[in-house]
C-alpha positions in Angstrom: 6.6 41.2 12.7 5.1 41.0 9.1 8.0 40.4 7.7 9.5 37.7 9.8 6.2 36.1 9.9 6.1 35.7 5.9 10.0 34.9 5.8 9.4 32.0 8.2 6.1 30.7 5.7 8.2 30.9 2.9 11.0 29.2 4.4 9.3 26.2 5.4 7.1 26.1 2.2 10.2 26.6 -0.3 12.5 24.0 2.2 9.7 21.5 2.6 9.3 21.7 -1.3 13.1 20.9 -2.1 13.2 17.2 0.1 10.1 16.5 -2.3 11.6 17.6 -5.9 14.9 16.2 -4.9 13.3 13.4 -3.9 14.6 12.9 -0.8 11.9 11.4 0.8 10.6 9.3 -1.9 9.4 5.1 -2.3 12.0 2.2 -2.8 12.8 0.9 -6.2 9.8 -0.4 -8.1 10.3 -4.0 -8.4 6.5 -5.2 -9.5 5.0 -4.8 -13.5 2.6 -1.6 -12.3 5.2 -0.1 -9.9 6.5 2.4 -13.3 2.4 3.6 -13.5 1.9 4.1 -10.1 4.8 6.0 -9.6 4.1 8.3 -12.2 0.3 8.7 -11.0 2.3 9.7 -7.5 4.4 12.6 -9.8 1.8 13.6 -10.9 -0.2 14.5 -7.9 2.7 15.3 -6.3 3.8 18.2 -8.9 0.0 19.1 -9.4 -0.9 19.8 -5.5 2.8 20.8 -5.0 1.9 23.9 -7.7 -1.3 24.7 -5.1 0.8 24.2 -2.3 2.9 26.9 -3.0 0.9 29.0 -4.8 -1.5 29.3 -1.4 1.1 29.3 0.4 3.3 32.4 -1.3 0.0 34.1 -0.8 -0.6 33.3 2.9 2.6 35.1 3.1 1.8 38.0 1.2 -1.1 38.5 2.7 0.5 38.4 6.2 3.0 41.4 5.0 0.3 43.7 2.8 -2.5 43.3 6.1 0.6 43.7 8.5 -0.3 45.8 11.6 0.9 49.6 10.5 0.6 50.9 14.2 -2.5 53.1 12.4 -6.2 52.6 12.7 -7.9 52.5 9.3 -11.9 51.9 8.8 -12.9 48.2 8.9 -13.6 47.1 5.2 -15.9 43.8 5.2 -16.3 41.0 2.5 -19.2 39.5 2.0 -17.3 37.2 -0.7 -17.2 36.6 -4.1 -19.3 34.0 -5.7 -17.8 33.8 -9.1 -14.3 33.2 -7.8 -16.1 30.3 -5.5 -17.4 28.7 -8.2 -14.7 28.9 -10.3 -12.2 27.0 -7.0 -14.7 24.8 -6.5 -14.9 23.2 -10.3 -11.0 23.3 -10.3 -11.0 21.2 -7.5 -13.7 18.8 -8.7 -12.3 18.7 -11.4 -8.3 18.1 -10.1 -9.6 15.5 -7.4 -11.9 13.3 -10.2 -8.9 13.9 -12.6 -6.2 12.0 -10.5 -9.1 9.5 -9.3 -9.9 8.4 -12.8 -6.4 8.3 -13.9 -5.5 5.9 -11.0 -8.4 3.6 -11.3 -8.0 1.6 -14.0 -4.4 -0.1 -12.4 -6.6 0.1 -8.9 -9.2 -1.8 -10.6 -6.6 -3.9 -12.8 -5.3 -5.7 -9.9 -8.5 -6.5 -7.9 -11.1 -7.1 -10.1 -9.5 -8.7 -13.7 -8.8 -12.2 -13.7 -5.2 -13.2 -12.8 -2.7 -14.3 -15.6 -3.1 -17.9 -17.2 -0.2 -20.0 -14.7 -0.2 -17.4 -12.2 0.9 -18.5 -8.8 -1.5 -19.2 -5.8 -0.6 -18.0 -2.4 -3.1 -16.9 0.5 -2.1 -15.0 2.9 -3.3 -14.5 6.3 -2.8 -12.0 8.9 -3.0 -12.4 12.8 -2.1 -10.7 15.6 0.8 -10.4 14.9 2.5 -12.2 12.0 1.8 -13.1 8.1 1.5 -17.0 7.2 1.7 -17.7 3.8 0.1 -21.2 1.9 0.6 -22.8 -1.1 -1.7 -25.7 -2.4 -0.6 -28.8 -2.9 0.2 -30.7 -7.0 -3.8 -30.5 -6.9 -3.6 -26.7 -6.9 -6.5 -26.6 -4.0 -6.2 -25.2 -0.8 -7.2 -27.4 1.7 -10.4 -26.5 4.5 -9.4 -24.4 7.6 -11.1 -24.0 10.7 -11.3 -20.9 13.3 -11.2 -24.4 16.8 -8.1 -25.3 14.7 -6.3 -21.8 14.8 -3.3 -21.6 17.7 -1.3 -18.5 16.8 1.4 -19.9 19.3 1.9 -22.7 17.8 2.9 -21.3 14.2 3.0 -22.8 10.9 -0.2 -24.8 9.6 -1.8 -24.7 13.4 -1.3 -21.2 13.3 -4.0 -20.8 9.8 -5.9 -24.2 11.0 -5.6 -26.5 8.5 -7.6 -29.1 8.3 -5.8 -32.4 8.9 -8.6 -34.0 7.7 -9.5 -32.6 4.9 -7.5 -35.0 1.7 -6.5 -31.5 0.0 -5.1 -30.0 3.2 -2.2 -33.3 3.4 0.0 -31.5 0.6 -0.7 -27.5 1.6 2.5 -25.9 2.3 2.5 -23.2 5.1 5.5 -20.9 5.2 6.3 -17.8 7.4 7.8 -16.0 4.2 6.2 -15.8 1.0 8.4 -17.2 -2.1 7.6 -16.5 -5.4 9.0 -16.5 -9.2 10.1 -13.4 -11.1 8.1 -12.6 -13.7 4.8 -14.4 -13.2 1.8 -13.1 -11.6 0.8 -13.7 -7.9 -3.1 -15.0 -7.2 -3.1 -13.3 -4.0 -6.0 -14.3 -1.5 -6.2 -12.1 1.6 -7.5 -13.9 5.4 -7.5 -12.3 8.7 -8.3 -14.0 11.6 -9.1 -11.6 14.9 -9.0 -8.2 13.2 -8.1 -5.9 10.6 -5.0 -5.7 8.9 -3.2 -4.8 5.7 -0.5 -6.7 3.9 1.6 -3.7 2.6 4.9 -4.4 0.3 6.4 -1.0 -0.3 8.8 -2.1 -3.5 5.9 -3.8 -5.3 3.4 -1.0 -4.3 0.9 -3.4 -3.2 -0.9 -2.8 -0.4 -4.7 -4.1 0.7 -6.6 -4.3 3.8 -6.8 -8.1 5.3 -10.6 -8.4 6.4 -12.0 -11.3 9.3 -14.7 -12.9 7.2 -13.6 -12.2 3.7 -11.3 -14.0 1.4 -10.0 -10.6 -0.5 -8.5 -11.9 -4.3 -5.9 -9.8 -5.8 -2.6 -10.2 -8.8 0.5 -8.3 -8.9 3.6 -9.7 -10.6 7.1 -8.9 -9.5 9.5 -8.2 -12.0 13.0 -7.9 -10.2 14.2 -11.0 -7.6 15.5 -10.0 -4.1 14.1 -9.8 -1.0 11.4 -7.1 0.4 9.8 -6.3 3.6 6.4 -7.1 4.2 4.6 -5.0 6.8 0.9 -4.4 8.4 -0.4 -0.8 7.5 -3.8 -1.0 9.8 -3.0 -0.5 13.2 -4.0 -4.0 14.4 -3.1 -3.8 18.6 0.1 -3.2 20.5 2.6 -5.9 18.7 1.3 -4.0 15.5 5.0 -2.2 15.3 6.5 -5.8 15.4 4.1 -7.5 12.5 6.5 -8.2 9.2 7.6 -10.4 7.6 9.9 -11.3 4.2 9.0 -11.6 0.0 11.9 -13.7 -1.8 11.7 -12.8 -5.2 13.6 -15.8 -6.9 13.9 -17.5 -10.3 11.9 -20.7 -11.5 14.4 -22.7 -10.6 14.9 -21.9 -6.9 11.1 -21.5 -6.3 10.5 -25.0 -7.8 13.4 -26.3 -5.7 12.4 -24.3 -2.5 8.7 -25.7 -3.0 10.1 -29.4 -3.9 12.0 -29.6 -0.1 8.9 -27.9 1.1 6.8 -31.3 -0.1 9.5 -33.6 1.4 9.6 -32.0 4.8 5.7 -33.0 4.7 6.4 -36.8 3.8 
């Protein structure tokens, strides 16, 4: 029974291990300016807890063959522990854990808390149960005044974040169900919820932040690559939560000026 019981841990560990280093179950192509960083932060953890992961649990499964049942009573031997080797785990751990934290922290931090990029682009975004609604301001770069009477989720597009019709610098806000945006120039995200929590997560540009009722949460991430990418809700938000997505179009210049230009004439 030892034995079949440490064959069967050291099969699943070593199989478990293989979908991992041959990346088998891995992320989508990095398409945004920190996705090469953050991906290599993930490697890193990855190879670091992978070595611990095996190392425990080879030994679970040594253990479970040396302490085997030998169909022969033998005096009970008790351990009152070893305080030396419980120091010495728990500083490796500290130390591993604070490691990979301050190695992450300064693109974490990069993104939410330094200024966007001179000419970045302004979208907000706002989640509601259960959809994303994405607005650009007007020539005057200011978004125009919403208000929480105005909101009607049914009725979609600018009723659906409730503009302001009037307020002067709502007239020339565009409100669109999928977000557009250049290559190569940073995104001035600002995150809105309406009813409850979500979180706008975009797998290929490894952004991903909780949308909060109350708070207007800034953020910047530029995409590098053009196509198009799912957008999804990571915070389980209420039953249509499996059903809340929505669309990124990464384009050139060119076609986002063009796609905002018809925007403004559909609004004239």
């Amino acid at each position: 029974m030892g034995l079949a019981l440490l064959a069967l841990i050291w099969l699943i560990t070593f199989v478990s291990t293989y979908f991992f280093v041959a990346k088998t179950w891995w992320f989508p192509v990095g398409a945004s300016a920190s996705a090469a960083w953050i991906d290599h932060q993930f490697a890193v953890t990855f190879i670091l807890m992978g070595i611990v992961f095996v190392a425990a649990q080879g030994a679970l499964g040594l253990f479970v063959w040396q302490y085997r049942d030998r169909g022969a009573t033998q005096p009970v031997h008790y351990s009152h522990g070893n305080a030396k080797l419980e120091i010495i785990w728990t500083v490796l751990t500290a130390v591993l854990f604070i490691g990979l934290n301050l190695m992450g922290s300064r693109v974490w931090a990069t993104e939410r808390f330094d200024p966007p990029e001179v000419g970045a682009v302004p979208v907000e975004a706002t989640g509601l149960q259960f959809a994303w609604y994405f607005r650009y301001p007007g020539p005057d770069g200011k978004y125009g005044r919403t208000k929480a009477e105005l909101e009607d989720a049914s009725a979609g597009g600018e009723s659906a974040v409730g503009l302001d019709p009037s307020d002067a610098a709502s007239k020339d806000d565009i409100v669109s169900g999928t977000m557009y945006i250049p290559v190569n120039r940073e995104v001035d995200l600002a995150l809105r919820a309406q009813d409850v929590i979500h979180s706008l997560f975009i797998p290929s540009m490894r952004f991903k932040q909780d949308a909060v009722p109350g708070l207007i949460i800034h953020m910047h991430f530029k995409p590098i690559q053009t196509g198009d990418y799912e957008i999804a809700c990571a915070e389980l938000c209420g039953l249509g939560h499996y059903k809340m997505h929505g669309m990124l179009k990464v384009v050139s210049q060119e076609e986002f000026d063009k796609w905002l230009a018809s925007k403004e004439a559909e609004k004239q």
